[in-house]
KEPADREN-237447 format. One record per residue: residue in three letters; chain; x, z, y of N, C-alpha, C in turn. Coordinates in Angstrom, 2 decimals, m for minus. Atoms other than C-alpha are relative to their C-alpha. Example, Ala and Ser with C-alpha at 12.3 -4.5 7.8 and 13.67 -1.06 7.14 Angstrom:
2
 mikol pakol    n.c1    n.c3    n.c2   ca.c1   ca.c3   ca.c2    c.c1    c.c3    c.c2
   ALA     A    0.89    0.00   m1.19   12.30    7.80   m4.50    0.90    0.00    1.20
   SER     A   m0.82   m0.06   m1.19   13.67    7.14   m1.06   m0.77    0.73    1.09
END
This chain:
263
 mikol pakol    n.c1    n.c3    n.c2   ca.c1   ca.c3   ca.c2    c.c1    c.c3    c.c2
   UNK     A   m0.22   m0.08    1.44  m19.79    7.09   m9.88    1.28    0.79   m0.27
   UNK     A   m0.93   m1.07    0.69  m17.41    9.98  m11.88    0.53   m1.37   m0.87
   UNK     A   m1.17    0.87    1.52  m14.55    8.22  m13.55    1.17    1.74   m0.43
   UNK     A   m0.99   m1.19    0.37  m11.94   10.69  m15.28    1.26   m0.64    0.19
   UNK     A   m0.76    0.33   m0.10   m8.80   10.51  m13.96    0.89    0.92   m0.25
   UNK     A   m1.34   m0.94    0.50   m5.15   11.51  m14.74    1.04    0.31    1.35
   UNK     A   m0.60    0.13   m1.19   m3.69   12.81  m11.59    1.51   m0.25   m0.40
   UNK     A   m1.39    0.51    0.91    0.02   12.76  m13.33    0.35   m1.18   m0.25
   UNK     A   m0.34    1.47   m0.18   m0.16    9.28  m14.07   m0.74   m0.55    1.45
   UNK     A    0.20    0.67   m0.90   m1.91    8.06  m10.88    1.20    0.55    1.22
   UNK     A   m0.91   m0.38   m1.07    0.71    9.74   m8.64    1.17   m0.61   m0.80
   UNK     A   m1.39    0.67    0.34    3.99    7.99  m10.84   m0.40   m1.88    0.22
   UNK     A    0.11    1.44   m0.62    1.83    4.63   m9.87   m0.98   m0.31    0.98
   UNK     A    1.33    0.12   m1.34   m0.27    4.99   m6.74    1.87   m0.45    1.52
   UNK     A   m0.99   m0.13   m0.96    3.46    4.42   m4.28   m0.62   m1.67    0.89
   UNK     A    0.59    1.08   m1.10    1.65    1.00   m2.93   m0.94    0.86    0.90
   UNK     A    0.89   m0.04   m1.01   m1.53    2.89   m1.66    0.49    1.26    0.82
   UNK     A   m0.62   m1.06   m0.79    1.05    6.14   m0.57    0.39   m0.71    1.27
   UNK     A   m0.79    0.68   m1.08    3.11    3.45    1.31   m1.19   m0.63    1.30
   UNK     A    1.09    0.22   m1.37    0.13    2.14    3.58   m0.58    1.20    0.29
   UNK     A    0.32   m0.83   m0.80   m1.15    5.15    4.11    1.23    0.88    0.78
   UNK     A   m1.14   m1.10   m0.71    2.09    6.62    5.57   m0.43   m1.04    0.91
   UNK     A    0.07    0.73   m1.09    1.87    3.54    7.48   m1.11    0.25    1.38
   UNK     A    1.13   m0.34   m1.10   m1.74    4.06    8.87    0.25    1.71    0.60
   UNK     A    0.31   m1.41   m0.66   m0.82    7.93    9.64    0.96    0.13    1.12
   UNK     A   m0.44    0.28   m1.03    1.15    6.19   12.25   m0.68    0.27    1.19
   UNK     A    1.56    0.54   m1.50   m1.91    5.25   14.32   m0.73    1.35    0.12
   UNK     A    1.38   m0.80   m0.43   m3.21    8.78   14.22    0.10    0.92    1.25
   UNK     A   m0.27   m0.45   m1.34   m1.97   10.20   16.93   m0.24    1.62    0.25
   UNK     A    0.58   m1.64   m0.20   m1.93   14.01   15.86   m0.48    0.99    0.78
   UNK     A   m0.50   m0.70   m0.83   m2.49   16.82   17.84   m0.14    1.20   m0.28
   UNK     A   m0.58   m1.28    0.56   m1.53   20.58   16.93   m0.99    0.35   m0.03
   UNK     A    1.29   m1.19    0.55   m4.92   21.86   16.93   m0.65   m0.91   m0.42
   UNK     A    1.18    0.89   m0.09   m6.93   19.04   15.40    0.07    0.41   m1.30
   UNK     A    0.57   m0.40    1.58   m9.17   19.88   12.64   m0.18   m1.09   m0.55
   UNK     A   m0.23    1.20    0.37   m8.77   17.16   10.14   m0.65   m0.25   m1.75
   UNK     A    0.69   m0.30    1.05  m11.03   16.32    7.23    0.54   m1.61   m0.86
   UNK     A   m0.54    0.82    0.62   m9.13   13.98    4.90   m0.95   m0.43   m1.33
   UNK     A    0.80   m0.25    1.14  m11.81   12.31    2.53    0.52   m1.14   m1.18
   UNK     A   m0.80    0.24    0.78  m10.60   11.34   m0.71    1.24   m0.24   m0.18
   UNK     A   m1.25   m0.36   m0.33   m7.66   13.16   m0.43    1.15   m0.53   m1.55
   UNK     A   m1.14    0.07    1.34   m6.49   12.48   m4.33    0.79    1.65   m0.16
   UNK     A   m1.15   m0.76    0.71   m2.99   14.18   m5.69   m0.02    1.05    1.44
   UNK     A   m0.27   m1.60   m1.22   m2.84   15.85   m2.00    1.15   m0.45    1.01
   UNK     A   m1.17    0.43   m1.04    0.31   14.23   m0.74    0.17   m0.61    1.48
   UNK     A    0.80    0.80   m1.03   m1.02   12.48    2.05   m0.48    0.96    1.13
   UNK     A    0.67   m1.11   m0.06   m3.01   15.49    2.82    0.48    0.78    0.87
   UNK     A   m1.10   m1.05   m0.50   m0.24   17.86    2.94    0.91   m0.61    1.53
   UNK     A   m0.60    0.51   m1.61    1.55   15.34    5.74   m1.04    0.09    0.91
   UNK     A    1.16   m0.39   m1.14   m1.31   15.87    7.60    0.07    1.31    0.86
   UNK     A    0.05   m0.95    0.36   m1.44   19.03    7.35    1.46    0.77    0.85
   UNK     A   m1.02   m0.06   m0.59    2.43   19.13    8.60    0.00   m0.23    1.45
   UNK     A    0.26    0.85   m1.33    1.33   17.32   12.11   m0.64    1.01    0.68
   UNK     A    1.15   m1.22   m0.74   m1.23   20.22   12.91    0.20    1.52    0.07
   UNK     A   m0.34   m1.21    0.39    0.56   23.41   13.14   m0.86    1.20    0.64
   UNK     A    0.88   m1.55   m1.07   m2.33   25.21   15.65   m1.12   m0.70   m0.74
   UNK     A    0.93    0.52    0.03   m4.66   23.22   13.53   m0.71    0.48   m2.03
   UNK     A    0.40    0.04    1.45   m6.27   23.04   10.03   m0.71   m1.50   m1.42
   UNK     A    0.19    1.16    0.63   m6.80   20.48    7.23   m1.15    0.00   m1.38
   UNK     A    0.69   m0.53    0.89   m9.51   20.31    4.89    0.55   m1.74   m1.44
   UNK     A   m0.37    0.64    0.79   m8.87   17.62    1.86   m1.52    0.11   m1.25
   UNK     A    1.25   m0.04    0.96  m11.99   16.13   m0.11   m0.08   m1.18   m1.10
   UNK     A    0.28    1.02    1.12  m12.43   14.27   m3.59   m0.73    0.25   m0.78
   UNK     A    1.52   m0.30    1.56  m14.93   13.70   m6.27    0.59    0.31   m0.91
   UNK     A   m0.76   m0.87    1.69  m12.36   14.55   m9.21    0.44    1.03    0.12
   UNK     A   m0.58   m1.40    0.19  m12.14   17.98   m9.94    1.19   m0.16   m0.48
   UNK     A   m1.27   m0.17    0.59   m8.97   16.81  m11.87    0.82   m0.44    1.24
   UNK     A   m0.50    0.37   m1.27   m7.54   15.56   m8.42    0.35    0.99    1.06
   UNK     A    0.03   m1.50   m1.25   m8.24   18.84   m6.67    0.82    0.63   m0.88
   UNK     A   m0.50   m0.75    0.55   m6.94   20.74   m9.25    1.46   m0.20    0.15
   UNK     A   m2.12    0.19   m0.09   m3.42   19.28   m8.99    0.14    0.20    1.46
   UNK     A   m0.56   m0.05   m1.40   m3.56   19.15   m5.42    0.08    1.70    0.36
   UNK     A   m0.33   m1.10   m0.17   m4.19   22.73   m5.22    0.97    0.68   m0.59
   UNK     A   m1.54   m0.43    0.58   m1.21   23.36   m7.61    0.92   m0.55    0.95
   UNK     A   m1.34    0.90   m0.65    1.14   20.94   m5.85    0.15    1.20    1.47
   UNK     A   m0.36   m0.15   m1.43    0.19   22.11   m2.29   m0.52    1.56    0.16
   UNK     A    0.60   m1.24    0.05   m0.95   25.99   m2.86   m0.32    0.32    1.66
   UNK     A    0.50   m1.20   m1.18   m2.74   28.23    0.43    1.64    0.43    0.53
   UNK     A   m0.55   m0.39    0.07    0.41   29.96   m0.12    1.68   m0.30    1.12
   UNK     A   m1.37    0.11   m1.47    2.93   27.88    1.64   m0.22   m1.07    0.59
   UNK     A    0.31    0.56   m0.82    0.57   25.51    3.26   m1.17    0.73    0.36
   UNK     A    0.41   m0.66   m0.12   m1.34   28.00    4.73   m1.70   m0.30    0.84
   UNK     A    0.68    0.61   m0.52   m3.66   25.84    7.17   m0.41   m1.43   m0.88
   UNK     A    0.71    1.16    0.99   m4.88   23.19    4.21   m0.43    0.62   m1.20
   UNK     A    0.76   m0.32    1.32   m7.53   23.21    1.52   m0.26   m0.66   m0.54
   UNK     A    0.52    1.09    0.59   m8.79   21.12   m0.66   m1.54    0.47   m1.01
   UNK     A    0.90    0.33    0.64  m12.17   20.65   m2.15   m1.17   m1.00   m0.64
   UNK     A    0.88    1.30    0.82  m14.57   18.84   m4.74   m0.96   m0.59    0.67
   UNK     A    1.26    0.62   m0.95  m17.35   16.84   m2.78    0.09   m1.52   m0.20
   UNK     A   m0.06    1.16   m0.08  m18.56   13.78   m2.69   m0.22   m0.89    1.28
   UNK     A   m0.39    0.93   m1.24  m17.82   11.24    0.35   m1.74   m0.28    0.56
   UNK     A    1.13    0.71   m0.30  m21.60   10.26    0.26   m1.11    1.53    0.56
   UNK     A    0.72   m1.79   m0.21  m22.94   13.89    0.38    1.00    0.59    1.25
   UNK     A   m1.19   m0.86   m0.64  m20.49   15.29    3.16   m0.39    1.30    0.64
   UNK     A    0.89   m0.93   m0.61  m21.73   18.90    3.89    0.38    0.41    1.07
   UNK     A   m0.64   m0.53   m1.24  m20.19   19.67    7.08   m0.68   m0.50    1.42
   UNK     A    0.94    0.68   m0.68  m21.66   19.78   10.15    0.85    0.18    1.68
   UNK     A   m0.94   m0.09   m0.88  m19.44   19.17   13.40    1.24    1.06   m0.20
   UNK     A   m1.13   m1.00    0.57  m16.42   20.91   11.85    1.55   m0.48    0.36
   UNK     A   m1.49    0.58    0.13  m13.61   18.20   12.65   m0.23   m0.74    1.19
   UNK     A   m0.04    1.01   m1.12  m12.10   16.46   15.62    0.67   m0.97   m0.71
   UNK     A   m0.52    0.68    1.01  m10.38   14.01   12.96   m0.49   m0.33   m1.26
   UNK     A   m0.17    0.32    1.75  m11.35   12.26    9.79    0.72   m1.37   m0.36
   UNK     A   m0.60    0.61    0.76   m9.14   10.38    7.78   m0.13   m0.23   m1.33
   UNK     A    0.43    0.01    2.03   m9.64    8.36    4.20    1.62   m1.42    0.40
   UNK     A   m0.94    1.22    0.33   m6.98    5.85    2.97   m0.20    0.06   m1.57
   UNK     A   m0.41    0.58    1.91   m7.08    3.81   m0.55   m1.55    0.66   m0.97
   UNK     A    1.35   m0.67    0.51  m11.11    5.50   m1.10   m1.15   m0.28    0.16
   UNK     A    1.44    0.31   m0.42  m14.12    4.61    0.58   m0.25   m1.64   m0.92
   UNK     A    0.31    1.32    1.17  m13.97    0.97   m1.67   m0.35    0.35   m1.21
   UNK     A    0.66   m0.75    1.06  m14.80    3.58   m4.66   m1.47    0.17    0.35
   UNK     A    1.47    0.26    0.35  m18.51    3.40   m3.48   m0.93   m0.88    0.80
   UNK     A    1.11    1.74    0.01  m21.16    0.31   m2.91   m0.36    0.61    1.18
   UNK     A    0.95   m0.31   m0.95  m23.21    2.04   m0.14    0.47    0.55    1.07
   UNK     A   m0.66   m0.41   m0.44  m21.24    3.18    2.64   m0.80    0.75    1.96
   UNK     A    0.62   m0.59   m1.56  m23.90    4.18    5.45   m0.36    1.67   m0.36
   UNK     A   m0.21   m1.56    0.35  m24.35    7.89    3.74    1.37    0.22    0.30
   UNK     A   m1.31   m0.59   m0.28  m20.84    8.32    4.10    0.51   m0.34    1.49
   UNK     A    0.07    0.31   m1.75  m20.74    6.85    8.04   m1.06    1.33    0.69
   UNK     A    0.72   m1.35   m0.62  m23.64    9.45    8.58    0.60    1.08   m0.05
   UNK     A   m1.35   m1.11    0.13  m21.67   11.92    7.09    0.81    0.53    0.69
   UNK     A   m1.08   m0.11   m0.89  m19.05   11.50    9.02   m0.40    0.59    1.53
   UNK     A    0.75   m0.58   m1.41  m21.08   11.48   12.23   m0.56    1.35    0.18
   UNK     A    0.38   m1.18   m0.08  m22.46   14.58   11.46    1.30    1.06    0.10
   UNK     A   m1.10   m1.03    0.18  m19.15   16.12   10.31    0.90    0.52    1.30
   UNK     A   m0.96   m0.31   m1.14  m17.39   15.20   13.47   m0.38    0.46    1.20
   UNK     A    0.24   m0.78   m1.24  m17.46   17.25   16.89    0.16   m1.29    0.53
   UNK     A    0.18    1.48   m1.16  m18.20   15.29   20.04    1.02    0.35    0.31
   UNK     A   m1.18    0.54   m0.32  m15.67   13.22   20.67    1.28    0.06   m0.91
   UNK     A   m0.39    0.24    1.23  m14.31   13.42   17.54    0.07   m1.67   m0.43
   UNK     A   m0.03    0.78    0.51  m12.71   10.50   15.72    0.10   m0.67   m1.51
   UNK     A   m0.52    0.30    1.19  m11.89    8.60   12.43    0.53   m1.26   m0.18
   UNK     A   m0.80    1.12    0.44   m9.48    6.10   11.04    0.28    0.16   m1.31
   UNK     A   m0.11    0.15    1.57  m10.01    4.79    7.81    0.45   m1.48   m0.25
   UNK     A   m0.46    1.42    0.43   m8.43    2.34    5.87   m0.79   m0.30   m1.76
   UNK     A    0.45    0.08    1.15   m9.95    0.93    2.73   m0.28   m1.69   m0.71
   UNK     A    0.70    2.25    0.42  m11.04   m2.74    0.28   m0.70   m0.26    0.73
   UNK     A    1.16    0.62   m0.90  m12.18   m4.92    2.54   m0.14   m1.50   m0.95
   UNK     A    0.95    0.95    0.74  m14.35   m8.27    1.35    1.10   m0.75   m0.12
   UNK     A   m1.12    0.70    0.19  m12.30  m10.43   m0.39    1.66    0.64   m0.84
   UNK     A   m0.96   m1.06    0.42   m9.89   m7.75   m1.47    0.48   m0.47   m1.63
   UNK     A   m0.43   m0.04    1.29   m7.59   m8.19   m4.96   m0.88   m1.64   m0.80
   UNK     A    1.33    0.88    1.05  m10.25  m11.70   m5.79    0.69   m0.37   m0.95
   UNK     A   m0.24    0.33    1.04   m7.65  m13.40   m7.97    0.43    1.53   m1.06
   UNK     A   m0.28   m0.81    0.89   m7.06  m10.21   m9.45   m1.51    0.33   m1.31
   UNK     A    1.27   m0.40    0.35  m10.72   m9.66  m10.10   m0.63   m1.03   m0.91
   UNK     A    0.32    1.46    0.75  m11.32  m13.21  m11.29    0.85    0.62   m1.52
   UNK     A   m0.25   m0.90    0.96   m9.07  m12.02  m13.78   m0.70    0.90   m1.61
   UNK     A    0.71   m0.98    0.18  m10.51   m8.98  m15.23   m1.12   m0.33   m0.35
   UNK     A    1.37    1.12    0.39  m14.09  m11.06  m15.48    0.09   m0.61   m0.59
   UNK     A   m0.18    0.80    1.01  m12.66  m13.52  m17.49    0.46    0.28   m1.07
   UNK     A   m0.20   m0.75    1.46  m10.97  m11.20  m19.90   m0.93    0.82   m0.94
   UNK     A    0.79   m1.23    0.57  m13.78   m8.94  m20.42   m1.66   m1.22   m0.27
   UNK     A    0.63    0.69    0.61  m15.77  m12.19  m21.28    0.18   m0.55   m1.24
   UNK     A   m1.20   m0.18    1.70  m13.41  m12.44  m24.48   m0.67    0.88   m0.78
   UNK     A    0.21   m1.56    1.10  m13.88  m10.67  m27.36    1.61    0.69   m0.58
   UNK     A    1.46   m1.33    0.85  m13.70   m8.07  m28.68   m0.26    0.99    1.26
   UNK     A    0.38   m1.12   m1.17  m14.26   m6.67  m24.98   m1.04   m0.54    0.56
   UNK     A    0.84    0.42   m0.76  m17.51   m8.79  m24.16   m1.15    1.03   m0.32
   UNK     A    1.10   m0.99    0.22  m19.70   m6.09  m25.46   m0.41    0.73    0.50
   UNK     A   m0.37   m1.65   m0.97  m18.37   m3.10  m23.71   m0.64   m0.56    1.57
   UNK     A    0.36    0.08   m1.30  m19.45   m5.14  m20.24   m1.57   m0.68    0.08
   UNK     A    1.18    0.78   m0.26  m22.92   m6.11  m20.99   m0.82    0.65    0.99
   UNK     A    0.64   m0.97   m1.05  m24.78   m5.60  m17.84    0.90    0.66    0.63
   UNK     A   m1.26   m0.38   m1.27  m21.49   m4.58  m16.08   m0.23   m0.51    1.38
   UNK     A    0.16    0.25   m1.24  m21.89   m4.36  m12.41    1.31    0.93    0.50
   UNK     A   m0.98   m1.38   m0.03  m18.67   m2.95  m10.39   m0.41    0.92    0.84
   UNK     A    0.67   m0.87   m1.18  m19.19   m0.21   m8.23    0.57    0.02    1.10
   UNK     A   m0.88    0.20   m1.23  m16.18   m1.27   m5.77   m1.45   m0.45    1.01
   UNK     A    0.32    0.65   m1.38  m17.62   m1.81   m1.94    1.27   m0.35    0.93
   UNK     A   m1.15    0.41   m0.69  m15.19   m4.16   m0.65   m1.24   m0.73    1.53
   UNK     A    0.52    0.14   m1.48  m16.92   m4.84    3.10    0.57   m0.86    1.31
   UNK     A   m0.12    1.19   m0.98  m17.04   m7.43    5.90    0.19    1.13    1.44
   UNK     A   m0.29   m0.84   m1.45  m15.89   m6.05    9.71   m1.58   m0.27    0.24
   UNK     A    1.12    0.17   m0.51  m19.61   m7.69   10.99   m0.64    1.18   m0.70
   UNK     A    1.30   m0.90    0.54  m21.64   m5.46    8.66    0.57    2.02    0.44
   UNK     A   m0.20   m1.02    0.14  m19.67   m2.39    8.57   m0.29    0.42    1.79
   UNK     A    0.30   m0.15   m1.59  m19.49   m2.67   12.79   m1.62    0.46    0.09
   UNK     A    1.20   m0.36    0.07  m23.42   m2.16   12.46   m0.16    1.21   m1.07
   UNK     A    0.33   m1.19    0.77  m23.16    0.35   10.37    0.53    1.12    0.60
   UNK     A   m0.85   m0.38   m0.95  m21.17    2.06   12.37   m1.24    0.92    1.28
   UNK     A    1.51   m0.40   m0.83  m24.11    1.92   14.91   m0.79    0.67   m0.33
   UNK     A    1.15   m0.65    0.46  m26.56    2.85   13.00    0.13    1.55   m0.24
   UNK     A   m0.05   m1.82    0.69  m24.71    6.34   11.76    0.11    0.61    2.09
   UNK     A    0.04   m0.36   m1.36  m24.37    6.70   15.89    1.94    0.32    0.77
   UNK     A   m1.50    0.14   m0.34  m20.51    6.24   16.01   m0.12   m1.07    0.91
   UNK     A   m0.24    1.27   m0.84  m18.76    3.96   18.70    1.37   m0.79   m0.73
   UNK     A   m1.18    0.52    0.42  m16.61    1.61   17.12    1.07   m0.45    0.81
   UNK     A   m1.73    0.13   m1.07  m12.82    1.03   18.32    0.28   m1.56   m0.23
   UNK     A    0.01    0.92    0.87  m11.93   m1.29   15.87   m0.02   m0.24   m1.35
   UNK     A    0.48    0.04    1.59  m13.07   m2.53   12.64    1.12   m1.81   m0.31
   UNK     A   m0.74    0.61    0.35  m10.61   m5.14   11.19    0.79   m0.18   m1.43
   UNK     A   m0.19    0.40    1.61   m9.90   m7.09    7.82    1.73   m0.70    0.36
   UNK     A   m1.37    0.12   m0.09   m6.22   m7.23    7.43    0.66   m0.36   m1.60
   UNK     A   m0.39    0.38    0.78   m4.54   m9.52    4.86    1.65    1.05   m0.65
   UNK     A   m1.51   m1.11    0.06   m1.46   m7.02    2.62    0.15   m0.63   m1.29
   UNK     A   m0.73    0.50    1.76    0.96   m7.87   m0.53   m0.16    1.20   m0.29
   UNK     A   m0.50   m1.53    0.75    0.77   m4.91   m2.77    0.90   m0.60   m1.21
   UNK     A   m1.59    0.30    0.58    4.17   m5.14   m4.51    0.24    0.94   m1.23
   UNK     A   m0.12   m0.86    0.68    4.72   m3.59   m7.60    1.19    0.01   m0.65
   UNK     A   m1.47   m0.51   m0.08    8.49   m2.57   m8.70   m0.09   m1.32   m2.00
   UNK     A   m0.23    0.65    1.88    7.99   m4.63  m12.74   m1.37   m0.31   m0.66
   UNK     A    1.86    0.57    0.98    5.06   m5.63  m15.12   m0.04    1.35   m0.47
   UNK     A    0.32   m1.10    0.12    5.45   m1.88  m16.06   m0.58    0.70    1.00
   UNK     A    0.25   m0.53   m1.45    4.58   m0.90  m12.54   m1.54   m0.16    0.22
   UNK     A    1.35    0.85   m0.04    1.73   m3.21  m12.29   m1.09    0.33   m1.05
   UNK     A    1.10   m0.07    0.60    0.47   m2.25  m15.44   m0.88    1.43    0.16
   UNK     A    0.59   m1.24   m0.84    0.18    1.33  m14.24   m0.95    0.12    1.10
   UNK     A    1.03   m0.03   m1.10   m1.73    0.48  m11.42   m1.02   m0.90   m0.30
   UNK     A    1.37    0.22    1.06   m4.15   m1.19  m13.65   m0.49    0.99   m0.62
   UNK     A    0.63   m0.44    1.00   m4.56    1.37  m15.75   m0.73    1.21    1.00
   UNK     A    0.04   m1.29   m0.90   m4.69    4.46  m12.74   m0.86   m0.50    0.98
   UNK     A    0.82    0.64   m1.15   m6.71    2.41   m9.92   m1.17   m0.99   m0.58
   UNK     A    1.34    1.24    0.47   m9.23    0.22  m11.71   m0.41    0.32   m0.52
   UNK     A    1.28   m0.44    0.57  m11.85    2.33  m13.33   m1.10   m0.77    0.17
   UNK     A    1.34    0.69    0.22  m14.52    0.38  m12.60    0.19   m1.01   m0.77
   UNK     A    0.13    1.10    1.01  m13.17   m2.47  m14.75    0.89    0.18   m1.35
   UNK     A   m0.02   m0.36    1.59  m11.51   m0.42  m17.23   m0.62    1.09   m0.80
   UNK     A    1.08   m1.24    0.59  m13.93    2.65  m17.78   m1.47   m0.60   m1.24
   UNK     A    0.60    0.79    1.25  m16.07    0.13  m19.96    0.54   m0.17   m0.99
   UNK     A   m0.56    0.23    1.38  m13.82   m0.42  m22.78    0.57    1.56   m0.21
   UNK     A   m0.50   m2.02    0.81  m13.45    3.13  m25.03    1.14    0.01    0.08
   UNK     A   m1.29    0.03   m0.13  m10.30    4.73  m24.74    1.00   m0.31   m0.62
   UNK     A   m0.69    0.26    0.50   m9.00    4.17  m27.82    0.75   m1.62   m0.21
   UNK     A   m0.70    1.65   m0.48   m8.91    0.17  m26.83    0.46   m0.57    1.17
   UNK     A    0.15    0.54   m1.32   m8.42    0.21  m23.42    1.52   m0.43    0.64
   UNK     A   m1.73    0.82   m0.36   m4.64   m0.16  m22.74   m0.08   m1.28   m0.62
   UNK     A   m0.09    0.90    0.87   m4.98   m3.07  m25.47   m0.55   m1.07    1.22
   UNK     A    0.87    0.93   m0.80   m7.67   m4.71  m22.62    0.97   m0.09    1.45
   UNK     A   m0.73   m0.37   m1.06   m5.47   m3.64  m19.80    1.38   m0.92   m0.06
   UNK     A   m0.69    0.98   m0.26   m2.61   m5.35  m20.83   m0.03   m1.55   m0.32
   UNK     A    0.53    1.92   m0.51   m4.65   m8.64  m21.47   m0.61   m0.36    1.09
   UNK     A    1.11    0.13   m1.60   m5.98   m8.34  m18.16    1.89   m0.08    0.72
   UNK     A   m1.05   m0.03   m0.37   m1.93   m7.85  m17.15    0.43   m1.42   m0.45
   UNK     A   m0.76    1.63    0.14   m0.40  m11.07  m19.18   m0.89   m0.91    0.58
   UNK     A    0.80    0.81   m0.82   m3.47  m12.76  m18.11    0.22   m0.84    1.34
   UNK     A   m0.89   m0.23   m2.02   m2.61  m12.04  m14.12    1.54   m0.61   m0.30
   UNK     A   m1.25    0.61    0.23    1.08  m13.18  m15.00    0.11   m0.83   m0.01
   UNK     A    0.26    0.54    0.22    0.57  m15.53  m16.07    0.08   m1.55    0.29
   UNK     A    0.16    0.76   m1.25   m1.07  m17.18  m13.35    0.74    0.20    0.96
   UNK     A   m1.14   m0.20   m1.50    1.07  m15.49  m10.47    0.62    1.12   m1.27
   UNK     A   m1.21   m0.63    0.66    4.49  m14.88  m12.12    0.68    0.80    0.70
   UNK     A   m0.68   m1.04   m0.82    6.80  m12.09  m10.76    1.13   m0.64    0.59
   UNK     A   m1.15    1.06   m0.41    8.96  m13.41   m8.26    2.20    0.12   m0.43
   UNK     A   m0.98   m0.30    0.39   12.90  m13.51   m8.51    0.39    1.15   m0.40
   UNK     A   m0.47   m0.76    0.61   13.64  m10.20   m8.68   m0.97    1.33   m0.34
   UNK     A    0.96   m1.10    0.55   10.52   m8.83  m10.77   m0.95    0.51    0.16
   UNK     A    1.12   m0.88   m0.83    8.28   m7.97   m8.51   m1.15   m0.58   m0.11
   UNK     A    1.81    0.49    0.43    4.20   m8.27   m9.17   m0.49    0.39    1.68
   UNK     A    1.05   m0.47   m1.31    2.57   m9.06   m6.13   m1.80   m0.23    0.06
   UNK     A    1.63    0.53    0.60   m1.41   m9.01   m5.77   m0.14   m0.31    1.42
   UNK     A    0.48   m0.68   m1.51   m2.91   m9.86   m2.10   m1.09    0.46   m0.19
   UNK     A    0.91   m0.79   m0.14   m4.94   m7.88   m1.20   m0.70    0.01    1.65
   UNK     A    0.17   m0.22   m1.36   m7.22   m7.20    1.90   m0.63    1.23   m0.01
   UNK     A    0.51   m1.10    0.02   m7.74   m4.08    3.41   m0.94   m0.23    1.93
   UNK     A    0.60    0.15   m1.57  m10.24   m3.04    6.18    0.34    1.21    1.02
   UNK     A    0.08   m1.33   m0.76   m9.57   m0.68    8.86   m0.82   m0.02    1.33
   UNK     A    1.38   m0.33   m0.43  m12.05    1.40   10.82    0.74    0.94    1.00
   UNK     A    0.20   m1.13   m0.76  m11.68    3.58   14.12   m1.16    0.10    0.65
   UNK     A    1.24    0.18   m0.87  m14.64    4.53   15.80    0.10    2.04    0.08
   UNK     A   m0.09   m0.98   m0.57  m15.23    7.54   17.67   m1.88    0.94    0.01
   UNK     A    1.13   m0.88   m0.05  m18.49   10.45   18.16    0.11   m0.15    0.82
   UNK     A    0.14   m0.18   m1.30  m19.75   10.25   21.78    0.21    1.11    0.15
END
């Protein structure tokens, strides 16, 4: 599913899902010629460190928002990253066909329900012996946040806007995804549901990353009401879990991470 996003505001409140992914680009274990297909690359930042790691190598960078690419190709031009590109595609469609010894997603693949098109994908994309390490919502992920969000948008004057609301998040179990895994003809490494605080700097912080990361539960209410729903979905959350001593909004969260390899 197309949501419209504001790359400008999601990059002044995306620094939780920047900060784990610097973390996971620990584990990747570069190497100067590795072709590296980063899928749902976003603003680009991420991207571009990639991109830095591979100097005999090349980086490709893929998202479904044309408004996402578009900044990233401003931010990170041909020009003076000469080995990275970025283009529009969608994760489930991946047209490439053994092109990468590397793919990398962080903070993306939980943007769609069905996740064995995008495991095939992958398998196809990657050269033998090719790998990937992804991090993404795993089952269980944000629930009191989500509880939340369900109970506000059962309120009025926002119970309308969700009639027949289904979300489109795929937050995913290690058992299932491990078989899925199989099925696209990958070998899995490890697949693992890992409990994380995402920390947000104030209730201004927090509300930003409501408004920039949660399309699926605020793209139902029109725009001209939707901050209004956003920050009753914020005091709401407060509420219940207050900000601790000094301010800080924490949500847990679980994320899953995925290596598995191409024979």
């Amino acid at each position: 599913m197309r949501y419209q996003w504001n790359p400008e505001d999601y990059t002044r409140h995306s620094s939780g899902q920047e900060r784990w992914a610097r973390e996971l680009l620990g584990n990747l274990a570069l190497r100067p010629d590795d072709a590296v297909l980063d899928i749902g690359c976003g603003a680009g930042r991420i991207t571009a460190a990639i991109a830095e790691g591979v100097s005999r190598g090349r980086v490709v960078g893929l998202d479904l928002s044309q408004e996402m690419i578009r900044y990233a190709q401003t931010h990170y031009p041909a020009s003076r990253h000469p080995n990275l590109a970025f283009q529009q595609g969608d994760a489930s469609r991946l047209p490439f066909e053994a092109q990468f010894s590397l793919i990398f997603s962080n903070a993306a693949l939980h943007w769609i329900r069905d996740h064995r098109p995008v495991l095939a994908g992958i398998a196809r994309a990657l050269q033998a012996g090719g790998r990937c390490l992804m991090e993404m919502g795993g089952h269980g992920s944000a629930a009191a946040l989500i509880e939340v969000f369900e109970a506000v948008a059962e309120e009025e004057p926002w119970a309308d806007a969700f009639v027949g609301f289904e979300s489109s998040y795929g937050f995913h179990d290690a058992e299932h995804y491990g078989q899925w895994l199989c099925e696209a003809g990958l070998e899995a490494e490890r697949v693992q549901l890992i409990d994380k605080d995402m920390v947000h700097a104030d209730r201004e912080s927090f509300t930003g990353w409501l408004r920039t990361a949660w399309h699926p539960y605020t793209s139902p209410v029109q725009p001209e009401t939707r901050q209004r729903f956003i920050d009753a979905v914020a005091a709401r959350y407060l509420a219940e879990f207050p900000p601790d001593a000094g301010n800080q909004v924490h949500v847990a969260m679980v994320r899953l991470q995925v290596e598995a390899r191409k024979p």
